[in-house]
Backbone of each chain as ProteinMPNN parsed JSONL, in Angstrom:
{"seq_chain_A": "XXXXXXXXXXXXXXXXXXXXXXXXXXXXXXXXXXXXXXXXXXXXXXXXXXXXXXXXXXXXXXXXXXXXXXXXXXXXXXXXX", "coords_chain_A": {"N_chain_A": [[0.845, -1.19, 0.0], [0.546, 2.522, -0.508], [1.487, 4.98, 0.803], [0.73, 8.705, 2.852], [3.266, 10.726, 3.742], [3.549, 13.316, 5.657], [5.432, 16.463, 6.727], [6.831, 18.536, 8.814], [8.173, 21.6, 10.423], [11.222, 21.263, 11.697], [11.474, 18.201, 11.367], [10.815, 18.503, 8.492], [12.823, 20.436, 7.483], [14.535, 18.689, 8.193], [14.376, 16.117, 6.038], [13.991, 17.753, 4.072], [11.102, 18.745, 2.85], [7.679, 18.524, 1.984], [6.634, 16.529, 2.453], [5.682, 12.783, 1.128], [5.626, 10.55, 0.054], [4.909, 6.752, 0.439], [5.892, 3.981, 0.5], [4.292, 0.805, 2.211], [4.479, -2.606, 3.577], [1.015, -4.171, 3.107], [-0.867, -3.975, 6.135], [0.549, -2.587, 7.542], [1.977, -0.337, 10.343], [2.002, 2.979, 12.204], [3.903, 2.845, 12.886], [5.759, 1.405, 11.269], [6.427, 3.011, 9.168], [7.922, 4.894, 10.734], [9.941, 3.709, 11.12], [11.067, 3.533, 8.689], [11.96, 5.732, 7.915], [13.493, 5.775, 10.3], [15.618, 5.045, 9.384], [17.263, 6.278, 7.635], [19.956, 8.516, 6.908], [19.593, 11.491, 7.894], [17.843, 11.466, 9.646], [19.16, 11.405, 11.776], [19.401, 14.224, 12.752], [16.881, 15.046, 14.058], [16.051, 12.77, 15.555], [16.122, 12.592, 18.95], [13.806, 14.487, 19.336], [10.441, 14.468, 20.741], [7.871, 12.609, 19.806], [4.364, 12.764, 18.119], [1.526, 11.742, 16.716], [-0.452, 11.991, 13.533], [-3.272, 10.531, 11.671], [-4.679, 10.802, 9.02], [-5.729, 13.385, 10.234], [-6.331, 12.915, 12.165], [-5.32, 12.683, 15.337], [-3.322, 9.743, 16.703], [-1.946, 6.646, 17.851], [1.573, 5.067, 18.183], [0.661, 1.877, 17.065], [-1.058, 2.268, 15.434], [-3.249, 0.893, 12.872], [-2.364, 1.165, 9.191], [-3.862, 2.379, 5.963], [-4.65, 1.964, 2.76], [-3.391, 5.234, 1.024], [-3.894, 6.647, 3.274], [-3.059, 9.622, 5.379], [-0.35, 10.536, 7.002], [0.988, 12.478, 9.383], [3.66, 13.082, 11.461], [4.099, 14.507, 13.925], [5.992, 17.012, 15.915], [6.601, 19.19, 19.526], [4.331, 21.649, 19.558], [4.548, 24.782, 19.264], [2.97, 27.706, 18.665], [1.852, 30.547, 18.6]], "CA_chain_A": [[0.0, 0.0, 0.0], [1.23, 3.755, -0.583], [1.016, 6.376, 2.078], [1.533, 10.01, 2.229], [3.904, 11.112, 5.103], [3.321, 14.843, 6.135], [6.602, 16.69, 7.805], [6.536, 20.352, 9.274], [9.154, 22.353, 11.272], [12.368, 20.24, 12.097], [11.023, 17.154, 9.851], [10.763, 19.507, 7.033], [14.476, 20.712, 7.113], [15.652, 16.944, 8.26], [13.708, 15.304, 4.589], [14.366, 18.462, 2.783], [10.43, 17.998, 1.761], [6.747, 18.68, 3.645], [5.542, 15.492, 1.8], [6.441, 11.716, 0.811], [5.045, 9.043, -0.429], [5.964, 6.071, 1.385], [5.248, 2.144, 0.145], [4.331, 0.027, 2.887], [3.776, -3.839, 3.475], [-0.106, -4.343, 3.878], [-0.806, -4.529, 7.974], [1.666, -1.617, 8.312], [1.611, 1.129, 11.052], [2.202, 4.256, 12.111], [5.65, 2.837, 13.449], [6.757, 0.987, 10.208], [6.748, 4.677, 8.855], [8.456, 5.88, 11.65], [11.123, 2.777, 10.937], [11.743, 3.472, 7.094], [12.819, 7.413, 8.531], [15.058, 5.964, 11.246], [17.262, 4.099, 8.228], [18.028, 7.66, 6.933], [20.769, 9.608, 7.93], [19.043, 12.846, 8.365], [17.233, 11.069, 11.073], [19.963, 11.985, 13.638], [19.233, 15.384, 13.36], [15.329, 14.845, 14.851], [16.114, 11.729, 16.506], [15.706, 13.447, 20.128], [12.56, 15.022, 19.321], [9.782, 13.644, 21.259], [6.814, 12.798, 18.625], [3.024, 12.384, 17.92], [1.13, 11.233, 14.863], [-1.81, 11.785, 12.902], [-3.498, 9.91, 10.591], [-6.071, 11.715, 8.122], [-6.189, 14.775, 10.457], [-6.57, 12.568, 14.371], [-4.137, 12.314, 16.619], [-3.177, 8.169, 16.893], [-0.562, 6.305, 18.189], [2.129, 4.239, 17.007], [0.455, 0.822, 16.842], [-2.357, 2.602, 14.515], [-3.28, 0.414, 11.374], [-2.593, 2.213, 8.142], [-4.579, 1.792, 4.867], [-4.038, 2.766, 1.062], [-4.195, 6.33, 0.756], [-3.939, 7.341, 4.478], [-2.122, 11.162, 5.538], [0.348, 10.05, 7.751], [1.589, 13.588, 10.212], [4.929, 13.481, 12.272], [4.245, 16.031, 14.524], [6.68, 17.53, 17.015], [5.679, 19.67, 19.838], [3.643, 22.986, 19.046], [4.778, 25.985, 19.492], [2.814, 28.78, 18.019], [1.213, 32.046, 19.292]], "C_chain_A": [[0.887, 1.249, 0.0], [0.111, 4.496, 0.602], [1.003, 7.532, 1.915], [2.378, 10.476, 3.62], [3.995, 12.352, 5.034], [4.301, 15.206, 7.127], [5.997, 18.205, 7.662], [7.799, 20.374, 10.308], [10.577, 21.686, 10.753], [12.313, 19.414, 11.557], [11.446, 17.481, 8.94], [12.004, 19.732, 6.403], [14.934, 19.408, 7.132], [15.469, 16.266, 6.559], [14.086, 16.496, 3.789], [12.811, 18.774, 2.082], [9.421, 18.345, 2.718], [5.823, 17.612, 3.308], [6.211, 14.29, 1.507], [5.474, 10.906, 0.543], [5.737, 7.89, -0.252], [5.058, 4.753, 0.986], [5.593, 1.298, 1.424], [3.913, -1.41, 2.639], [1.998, -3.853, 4.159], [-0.122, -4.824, 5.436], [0.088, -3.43, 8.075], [1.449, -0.159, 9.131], [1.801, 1.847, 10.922], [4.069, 3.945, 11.87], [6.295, 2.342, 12.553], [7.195, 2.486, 9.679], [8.179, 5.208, 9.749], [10.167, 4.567, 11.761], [11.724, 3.109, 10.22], [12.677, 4.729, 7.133], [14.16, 6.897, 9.428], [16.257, 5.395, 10.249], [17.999, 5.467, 7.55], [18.711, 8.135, 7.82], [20.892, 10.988, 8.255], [18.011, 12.462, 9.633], [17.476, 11.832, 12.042], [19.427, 13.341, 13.742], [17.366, 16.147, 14.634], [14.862, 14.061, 15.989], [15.309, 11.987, 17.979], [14.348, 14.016, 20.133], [11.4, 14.568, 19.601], [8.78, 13.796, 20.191], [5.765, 12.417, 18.488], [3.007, 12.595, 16.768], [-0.305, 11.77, 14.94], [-2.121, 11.271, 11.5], [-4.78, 10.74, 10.111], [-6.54, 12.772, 9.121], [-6.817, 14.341, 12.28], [-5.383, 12.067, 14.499], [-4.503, 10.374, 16.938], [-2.115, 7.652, 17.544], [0.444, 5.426, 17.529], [1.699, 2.725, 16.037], [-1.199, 1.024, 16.037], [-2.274, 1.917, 13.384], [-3.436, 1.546, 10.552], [-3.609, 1.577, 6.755], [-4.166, 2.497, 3.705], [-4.666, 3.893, 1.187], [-4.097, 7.483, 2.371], [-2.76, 8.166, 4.009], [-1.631, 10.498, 6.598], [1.33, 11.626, 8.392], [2.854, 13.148, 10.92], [5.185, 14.93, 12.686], [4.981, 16.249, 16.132], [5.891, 18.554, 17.995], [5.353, 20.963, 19.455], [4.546, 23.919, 19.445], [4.424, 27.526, 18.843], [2.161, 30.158, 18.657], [2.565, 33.102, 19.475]], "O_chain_A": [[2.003, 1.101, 0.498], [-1.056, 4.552, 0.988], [1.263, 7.837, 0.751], [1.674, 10.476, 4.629], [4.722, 12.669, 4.093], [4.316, 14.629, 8.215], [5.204, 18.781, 6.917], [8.285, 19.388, 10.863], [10.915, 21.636, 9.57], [13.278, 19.415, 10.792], [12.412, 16.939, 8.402], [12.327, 19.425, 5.256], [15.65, 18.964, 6.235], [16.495, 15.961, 5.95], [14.563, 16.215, 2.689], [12.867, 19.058, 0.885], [9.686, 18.507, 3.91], [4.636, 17.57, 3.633], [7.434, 14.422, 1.55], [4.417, 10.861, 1.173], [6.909, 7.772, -0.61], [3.847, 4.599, 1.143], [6.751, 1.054, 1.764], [3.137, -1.643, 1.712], [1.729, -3.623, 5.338], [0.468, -5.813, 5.869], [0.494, -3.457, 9.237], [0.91, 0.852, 8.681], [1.965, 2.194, 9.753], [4.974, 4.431, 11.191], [7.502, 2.573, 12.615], [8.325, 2.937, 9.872], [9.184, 5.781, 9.328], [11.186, 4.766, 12.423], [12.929, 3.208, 10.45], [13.784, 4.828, 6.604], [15.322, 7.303, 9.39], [17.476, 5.371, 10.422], [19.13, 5.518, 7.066], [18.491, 8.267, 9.023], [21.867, 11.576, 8.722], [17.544, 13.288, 10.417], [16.823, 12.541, 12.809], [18.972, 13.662, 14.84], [17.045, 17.059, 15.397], [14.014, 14.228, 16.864], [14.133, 11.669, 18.152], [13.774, 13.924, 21.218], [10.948, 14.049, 18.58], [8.688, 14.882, 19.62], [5.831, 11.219, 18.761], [3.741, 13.176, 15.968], [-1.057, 11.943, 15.899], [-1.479, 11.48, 10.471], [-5.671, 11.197, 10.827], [-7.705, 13.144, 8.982], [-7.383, 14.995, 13.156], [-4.681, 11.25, 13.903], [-5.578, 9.879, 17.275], [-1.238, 8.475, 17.808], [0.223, 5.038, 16.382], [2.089, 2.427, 14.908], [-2.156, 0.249, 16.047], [-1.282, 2.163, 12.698], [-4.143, 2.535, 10.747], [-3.974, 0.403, 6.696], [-3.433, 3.487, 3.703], [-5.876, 4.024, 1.376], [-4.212, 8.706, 2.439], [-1.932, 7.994, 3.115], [-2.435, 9.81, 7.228], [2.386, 11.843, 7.798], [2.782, 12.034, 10.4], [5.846, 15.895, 12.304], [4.591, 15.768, 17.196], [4.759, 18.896, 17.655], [6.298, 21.522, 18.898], [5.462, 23.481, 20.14], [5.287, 28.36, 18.568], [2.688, 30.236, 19.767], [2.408, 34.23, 19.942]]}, "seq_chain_B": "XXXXXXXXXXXXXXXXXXXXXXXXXXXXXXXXXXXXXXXXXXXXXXXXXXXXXXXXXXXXXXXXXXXXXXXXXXXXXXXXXXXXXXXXXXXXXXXXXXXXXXXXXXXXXXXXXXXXXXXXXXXXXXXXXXX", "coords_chain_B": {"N_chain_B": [[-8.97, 30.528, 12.945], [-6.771, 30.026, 10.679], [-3.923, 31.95, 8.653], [-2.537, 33.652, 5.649], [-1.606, 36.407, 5.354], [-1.288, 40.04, 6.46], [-3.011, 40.354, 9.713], [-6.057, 41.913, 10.278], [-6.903, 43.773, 12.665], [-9.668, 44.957, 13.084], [-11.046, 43.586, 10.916], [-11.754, 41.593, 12.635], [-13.199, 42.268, 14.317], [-15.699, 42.679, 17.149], [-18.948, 43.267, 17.579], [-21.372, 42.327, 17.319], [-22.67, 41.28, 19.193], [-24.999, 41.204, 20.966], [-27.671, 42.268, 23.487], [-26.625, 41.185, 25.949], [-23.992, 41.732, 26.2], [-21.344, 42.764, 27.982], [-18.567, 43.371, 27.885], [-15.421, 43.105, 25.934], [-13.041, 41.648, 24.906], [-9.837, 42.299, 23.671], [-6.912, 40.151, 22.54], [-3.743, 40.657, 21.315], [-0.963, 39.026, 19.946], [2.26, 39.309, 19.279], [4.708, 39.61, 17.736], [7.987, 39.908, 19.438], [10.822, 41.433, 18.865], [13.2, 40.355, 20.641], [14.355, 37.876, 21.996], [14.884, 35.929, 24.94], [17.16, 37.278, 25.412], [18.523, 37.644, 22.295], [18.511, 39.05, 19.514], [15.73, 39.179, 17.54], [15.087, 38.548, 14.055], [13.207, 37.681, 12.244], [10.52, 35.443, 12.09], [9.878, 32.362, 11.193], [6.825, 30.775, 10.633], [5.004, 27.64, 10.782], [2.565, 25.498, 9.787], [-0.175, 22.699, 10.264], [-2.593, 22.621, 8.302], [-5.01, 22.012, 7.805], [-5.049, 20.652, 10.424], [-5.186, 22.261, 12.05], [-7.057, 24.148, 11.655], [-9.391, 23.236, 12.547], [-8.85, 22.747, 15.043], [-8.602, 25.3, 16.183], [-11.003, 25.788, 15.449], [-12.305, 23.7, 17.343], [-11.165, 24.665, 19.94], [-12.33, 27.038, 20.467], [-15.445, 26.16, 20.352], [-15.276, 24.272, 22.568], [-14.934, 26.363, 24.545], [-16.772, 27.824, 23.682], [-18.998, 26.379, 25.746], [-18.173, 25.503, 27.675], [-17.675, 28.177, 29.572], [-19.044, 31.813, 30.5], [-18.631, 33.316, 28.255], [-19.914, 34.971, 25.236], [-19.114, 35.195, 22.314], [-16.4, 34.245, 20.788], [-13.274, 35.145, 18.514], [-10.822, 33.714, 17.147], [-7.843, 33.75, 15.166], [-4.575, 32.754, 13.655], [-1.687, 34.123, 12.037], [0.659, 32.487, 9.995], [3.636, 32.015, 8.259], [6.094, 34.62, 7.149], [6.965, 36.428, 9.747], [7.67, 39.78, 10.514], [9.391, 41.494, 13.694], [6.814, 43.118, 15.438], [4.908, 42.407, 13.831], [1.607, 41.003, 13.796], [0.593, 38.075, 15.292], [-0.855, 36.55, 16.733], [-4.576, 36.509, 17.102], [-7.069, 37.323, 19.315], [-9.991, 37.281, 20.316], [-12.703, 37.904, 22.932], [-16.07, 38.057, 23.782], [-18.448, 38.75, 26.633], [-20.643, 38.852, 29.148], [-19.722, 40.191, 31.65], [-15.938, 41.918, 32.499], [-14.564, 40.083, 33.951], [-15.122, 37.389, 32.716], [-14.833, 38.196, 30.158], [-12.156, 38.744, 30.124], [-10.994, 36.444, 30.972], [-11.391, 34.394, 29.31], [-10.55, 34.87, 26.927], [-7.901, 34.387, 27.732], [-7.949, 32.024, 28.688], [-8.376, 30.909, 25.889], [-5.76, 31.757, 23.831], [-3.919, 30.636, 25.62], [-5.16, 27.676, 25.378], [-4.872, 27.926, 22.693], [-1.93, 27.577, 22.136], [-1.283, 25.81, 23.334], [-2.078, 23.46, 22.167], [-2.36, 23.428, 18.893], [-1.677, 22.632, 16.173], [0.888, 24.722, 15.465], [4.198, 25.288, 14.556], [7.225, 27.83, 15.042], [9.857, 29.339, 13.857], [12.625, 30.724, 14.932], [14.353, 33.778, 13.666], [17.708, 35.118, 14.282], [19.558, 37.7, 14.526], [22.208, 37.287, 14.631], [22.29, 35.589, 11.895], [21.45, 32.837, 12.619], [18.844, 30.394, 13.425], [16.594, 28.876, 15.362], [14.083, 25.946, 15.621], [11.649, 26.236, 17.836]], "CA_chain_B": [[-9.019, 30.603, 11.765], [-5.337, 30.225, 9.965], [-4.285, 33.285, 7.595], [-1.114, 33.74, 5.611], [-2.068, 37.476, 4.798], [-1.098, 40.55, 7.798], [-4.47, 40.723, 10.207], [-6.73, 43.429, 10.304], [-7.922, 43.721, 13.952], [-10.787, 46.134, 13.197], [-12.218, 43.194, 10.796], [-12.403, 40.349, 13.882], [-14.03, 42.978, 16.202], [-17.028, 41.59, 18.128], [-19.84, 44.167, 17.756], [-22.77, 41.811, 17.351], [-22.766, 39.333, 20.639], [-26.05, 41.27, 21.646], [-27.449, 43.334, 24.812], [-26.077, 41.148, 27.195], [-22.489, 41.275, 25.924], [-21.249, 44.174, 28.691], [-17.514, 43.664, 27.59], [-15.174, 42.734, 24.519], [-11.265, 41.563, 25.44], [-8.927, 41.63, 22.396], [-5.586, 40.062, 22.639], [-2.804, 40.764, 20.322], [0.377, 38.194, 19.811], [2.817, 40.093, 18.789], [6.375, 39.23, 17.154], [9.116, 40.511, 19.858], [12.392, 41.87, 18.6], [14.389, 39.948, 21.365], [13.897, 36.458, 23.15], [16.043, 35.264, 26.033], [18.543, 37.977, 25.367], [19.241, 37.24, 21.376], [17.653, 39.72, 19.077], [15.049, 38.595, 16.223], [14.36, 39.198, 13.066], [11.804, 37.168, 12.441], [9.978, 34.265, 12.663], [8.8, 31.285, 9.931], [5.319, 30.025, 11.292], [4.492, 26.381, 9.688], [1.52, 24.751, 10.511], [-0.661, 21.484, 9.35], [-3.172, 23.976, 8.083], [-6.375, 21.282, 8.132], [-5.499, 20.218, 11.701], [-4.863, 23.405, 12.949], [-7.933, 24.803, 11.366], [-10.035, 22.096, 12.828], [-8.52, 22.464, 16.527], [-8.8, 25.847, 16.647], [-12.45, 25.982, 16.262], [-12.737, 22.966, 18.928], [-11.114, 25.13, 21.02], [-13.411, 27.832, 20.356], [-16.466, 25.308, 20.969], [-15.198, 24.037, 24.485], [-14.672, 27.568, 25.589], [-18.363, 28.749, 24.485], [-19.417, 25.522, 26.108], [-17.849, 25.874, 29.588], [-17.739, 29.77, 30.563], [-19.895, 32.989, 30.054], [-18.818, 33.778, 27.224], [-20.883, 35.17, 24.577], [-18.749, 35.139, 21.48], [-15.078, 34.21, 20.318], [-12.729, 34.655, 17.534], [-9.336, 33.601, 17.129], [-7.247, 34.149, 14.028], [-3.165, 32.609, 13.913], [-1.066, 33.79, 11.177], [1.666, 31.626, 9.4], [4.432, 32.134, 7.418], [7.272, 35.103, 7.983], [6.236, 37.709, 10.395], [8.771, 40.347, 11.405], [8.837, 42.122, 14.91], [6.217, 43.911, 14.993], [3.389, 42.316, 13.497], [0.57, 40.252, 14.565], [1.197, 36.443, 14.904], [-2.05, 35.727, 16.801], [-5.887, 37.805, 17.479], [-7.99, 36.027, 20.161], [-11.246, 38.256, 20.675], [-13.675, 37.159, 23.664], [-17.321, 38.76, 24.577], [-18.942, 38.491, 27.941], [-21.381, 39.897, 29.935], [-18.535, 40.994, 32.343], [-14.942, 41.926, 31.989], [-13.925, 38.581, 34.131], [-15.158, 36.097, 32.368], [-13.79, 37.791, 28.802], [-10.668, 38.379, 30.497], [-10.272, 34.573, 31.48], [-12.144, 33.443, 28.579], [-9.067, 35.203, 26.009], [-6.444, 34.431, 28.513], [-7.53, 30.196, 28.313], [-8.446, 30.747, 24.357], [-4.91, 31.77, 23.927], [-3.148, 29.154, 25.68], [-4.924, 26.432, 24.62], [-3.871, 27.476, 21.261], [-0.414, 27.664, 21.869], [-0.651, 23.91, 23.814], [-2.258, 22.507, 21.133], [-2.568, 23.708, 17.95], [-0.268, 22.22, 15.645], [1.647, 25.288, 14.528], [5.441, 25.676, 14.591], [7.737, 28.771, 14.453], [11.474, 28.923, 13.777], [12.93, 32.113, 15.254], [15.6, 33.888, 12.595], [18.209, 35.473, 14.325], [20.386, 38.951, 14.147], [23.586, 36.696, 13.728], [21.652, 34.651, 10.706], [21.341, 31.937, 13.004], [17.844, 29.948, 13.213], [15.894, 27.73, 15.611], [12.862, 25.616, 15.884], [10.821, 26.692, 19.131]], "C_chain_B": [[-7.291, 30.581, 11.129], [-5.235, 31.409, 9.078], [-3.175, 33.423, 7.392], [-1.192, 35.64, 5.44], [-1.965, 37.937, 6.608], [-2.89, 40.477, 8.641], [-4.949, 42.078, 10.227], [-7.27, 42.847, 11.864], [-9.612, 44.079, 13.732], [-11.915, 44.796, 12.15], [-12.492, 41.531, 11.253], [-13.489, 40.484, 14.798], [-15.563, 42.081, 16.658], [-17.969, 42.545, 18.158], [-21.35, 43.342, 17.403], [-22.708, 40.69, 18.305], [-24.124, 39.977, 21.7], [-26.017, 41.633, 23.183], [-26.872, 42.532, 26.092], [-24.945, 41.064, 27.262], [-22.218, 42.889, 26.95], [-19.159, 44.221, 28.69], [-16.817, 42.672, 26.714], [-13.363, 42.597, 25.036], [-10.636, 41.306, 23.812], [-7.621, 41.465, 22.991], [-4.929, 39.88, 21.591], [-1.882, 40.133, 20.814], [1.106, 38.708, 19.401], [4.503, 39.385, 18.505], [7.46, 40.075, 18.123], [10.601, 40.684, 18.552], [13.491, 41.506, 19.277], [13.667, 38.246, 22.062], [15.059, 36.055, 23.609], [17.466, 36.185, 25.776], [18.954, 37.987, 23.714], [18.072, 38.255, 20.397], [17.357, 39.236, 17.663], [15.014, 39.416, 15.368], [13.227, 39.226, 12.191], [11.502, 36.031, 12.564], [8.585, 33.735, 11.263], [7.747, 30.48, 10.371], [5.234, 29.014, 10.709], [3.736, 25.88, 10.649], [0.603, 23.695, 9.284], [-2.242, 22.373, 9.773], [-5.175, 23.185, 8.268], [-6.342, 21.132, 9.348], [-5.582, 21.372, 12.404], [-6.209, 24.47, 12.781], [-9.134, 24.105, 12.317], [-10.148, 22.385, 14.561], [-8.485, 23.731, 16.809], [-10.252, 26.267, 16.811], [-13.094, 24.325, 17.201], [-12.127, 23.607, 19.873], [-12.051, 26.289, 21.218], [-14.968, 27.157, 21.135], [-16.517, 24.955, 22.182], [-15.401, 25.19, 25.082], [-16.171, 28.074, 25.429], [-19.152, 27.775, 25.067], [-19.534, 25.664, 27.582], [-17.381, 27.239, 29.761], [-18.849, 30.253, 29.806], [-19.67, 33.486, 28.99], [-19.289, 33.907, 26.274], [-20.6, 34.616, 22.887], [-16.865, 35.217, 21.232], [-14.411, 34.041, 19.099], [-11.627, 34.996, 17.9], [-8.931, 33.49, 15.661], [-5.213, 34.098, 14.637], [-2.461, 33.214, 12.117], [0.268, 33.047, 11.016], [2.504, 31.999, 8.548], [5.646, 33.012, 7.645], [6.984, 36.193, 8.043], [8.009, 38.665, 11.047], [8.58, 40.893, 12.777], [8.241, 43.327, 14.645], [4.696, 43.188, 14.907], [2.698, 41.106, 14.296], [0.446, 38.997, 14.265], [-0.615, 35.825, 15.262], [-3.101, 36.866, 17.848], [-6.178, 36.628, 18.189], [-9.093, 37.369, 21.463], [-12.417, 37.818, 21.118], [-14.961, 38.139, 23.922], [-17.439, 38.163, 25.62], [-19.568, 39.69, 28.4], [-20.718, 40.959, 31.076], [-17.339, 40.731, 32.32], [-14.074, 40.774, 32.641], [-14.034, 38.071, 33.616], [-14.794, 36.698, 30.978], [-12.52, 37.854, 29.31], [-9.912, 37.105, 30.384], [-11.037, 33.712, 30.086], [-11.002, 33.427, 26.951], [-7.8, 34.554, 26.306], [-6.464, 32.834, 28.157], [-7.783, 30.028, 26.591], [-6.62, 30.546, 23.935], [-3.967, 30.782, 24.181], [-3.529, 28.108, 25.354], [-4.754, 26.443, 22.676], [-2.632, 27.385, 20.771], [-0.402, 26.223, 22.174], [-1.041, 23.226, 22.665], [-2.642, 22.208, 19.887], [-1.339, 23.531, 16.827], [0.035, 23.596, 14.433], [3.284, 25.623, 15.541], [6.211, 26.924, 14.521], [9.448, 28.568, 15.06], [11.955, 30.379, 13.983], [14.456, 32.29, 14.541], [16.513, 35.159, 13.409], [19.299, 37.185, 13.516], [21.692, 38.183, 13.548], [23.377, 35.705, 12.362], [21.662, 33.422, 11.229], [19.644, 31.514, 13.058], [17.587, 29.199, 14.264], [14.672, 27.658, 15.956], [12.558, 25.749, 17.676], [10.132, 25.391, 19.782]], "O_chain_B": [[-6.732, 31.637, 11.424], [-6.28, 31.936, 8.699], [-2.403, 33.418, 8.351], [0.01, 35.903, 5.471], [-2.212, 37.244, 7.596], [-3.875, 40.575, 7.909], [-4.299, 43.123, 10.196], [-7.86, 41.795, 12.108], [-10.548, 43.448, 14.224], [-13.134, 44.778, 12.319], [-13.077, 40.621, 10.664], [-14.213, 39.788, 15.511], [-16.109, 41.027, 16.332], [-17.859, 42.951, 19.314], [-22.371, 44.016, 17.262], [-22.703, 39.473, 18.117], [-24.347, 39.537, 22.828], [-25.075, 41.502, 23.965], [-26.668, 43.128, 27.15], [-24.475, 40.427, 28.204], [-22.802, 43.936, 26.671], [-18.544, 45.007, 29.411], [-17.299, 41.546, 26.59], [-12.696, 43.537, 25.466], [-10.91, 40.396, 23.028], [-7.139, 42.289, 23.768], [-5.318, 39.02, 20.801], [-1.635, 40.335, 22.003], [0.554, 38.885, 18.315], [5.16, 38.721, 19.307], [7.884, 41.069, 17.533], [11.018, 39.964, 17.645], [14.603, 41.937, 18.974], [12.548, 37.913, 22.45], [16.076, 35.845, 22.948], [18.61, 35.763, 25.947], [20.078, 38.488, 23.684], [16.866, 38.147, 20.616], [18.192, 38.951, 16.804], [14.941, 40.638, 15.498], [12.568, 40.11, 11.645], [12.278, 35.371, 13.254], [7.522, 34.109, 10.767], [8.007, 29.279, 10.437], [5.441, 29.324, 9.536], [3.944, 25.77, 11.858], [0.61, 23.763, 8.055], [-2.785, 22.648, 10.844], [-6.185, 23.737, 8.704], [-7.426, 21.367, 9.883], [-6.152, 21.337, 13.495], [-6.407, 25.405, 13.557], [-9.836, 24.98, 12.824], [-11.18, 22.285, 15.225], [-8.285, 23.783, 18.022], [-10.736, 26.848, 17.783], [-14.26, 24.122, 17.54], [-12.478, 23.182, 20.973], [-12.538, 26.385, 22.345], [-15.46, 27.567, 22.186], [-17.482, 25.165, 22.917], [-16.026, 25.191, 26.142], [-16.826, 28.561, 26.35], [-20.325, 28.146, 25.022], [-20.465, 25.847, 28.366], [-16.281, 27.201, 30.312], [-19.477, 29.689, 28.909], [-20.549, 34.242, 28.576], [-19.377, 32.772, 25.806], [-21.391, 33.916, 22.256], [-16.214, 36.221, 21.522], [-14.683, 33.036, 18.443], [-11.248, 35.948, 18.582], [-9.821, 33.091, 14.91], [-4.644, 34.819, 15.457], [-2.849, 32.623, 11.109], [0.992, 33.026, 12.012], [1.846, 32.575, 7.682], [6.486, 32.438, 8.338], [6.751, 36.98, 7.125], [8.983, 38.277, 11.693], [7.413, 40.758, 13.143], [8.671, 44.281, 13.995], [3.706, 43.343, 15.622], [3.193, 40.447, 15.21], [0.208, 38.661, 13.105], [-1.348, 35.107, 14.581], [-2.797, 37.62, 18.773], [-5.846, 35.46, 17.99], [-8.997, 37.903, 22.567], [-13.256, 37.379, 20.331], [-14.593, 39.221, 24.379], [-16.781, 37.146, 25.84], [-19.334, 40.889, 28.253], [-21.056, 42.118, 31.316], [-17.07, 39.541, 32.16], [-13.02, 40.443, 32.097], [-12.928, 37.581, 33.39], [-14.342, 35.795, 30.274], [-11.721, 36.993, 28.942], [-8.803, 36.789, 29.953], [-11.137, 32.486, 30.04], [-10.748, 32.493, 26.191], [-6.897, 34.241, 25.53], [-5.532, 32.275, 27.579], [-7.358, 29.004, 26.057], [-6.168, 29.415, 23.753], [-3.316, 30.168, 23.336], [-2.685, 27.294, 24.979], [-4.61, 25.574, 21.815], [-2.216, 27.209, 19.625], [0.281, 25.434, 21.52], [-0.281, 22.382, 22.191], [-3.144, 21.129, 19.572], [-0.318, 24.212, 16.733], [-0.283, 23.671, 13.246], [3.433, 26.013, 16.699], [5.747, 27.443, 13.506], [9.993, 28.033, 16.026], [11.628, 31.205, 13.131], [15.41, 31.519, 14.638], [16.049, 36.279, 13.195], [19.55, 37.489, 12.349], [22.151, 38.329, 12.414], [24.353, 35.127, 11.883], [21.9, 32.583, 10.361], [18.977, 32.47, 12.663], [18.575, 28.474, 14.378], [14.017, 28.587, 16.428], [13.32, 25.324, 18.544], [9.441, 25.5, 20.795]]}, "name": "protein", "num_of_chains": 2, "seq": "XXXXXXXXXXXXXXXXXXXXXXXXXXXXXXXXXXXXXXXXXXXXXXXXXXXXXXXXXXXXXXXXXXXXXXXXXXXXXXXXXXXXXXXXXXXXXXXXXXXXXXXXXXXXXXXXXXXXXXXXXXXXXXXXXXXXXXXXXXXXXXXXXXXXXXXXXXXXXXXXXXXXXXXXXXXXXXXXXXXXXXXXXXXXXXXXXXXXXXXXXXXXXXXXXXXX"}
């Protein structure tokens, strides 16, 4: 199945990118996602960054089933106002 | 509401929340020129513009849910604000000036706790970081 992986802030600069398209094995989570990122070596620079997900626009956790087509977020914490 | 465009205060204002509205709190966010000692120049806002749209009117909803308040709008902008301008409006009615006071003051923070937007503060020495 294809995904779409959604980066912002710190992500954004680490991928170079505020978007991806990401081929998973059917049955795959939030956390295979969050696997295929740690094999890169722009990782390190985010590594540390404590992180929440969303899938199609809710907040999930890692052991969330994905499906063809799902928005897949990597969101760090807020900081806006 | 999200907005890449500067705000207009004057067209958030609150002039229709009806005779029992007996006061109107605006708070302005404003872009400093210094944080922790290091002086800005500005600041790149990024935000996930569906969730953030989404979560700021549920925070809107809780707040006219649980207090007195009559009427609220909030408005964040995004993108690169210098010091100076207006990052984030958050305009409460109420029948009295406590409950808009406190009704701006928790609008406010819960859109800083949980509103997924980012800003990357740009340095005088051309240095950069995420917040």
């Amino acid at each position: 199945m294809r995904v779409e992986v959604l980066f912002f802030a710190q992500f954004k600069d680490a991928f170079g990118s505020d978007a991806e398209t990401m081929e998973l094995q059917d049955g795959g989570t939030v956390a295979d996602v969050v696997r295929v990122l740690r094999r890169r070596e722009s990782w390190a620079s985010v590594a540390s960054i404590p992180l929440a997900f969303a899938v199609n626009e809710r907040m999930v956790g890692r052991d969330h089933p994905l499906t063809n087509g799902d928005r897949v977020a990597l969101l760090s914490p807020v900081s806006g106002g | 509401m999200i907005v890449d465009a500067p705000i207009s205060v004057e067209d958030y204002a609150i002039d229709d929340a009806g005779h029992a509205c007996g006061a109107v709190v605006t708070f302005k966010g404003v872009v400093r020129a210094e944080n922790h000692g290091r002086a800005v120049t500005r600041i790149c806002y990024d935000c996930y513009r569906e969730m953030a749209e989404n979560e700021m009117q549920q925070i809107i909803d809780e707040m006219l849910s649980t207090s007195r308040a009559l009427a609220i709008r909030a408005i964040h902008r995004v993108g690169n604000l210098e010091p100076g301008d207006l990052a984030l409006l958050v305009v409460a009615a109420a029948g009295h000036r406590n409950a808009a006071f406190d009704v701006a003051m928790r609008t406010a923070d819960e859109i800083k706790r949980r509103v997924p937007i980012w800003k990357q503060e740009h340095y005088a020495d051309s240095t950069a970081q995420w917040l």
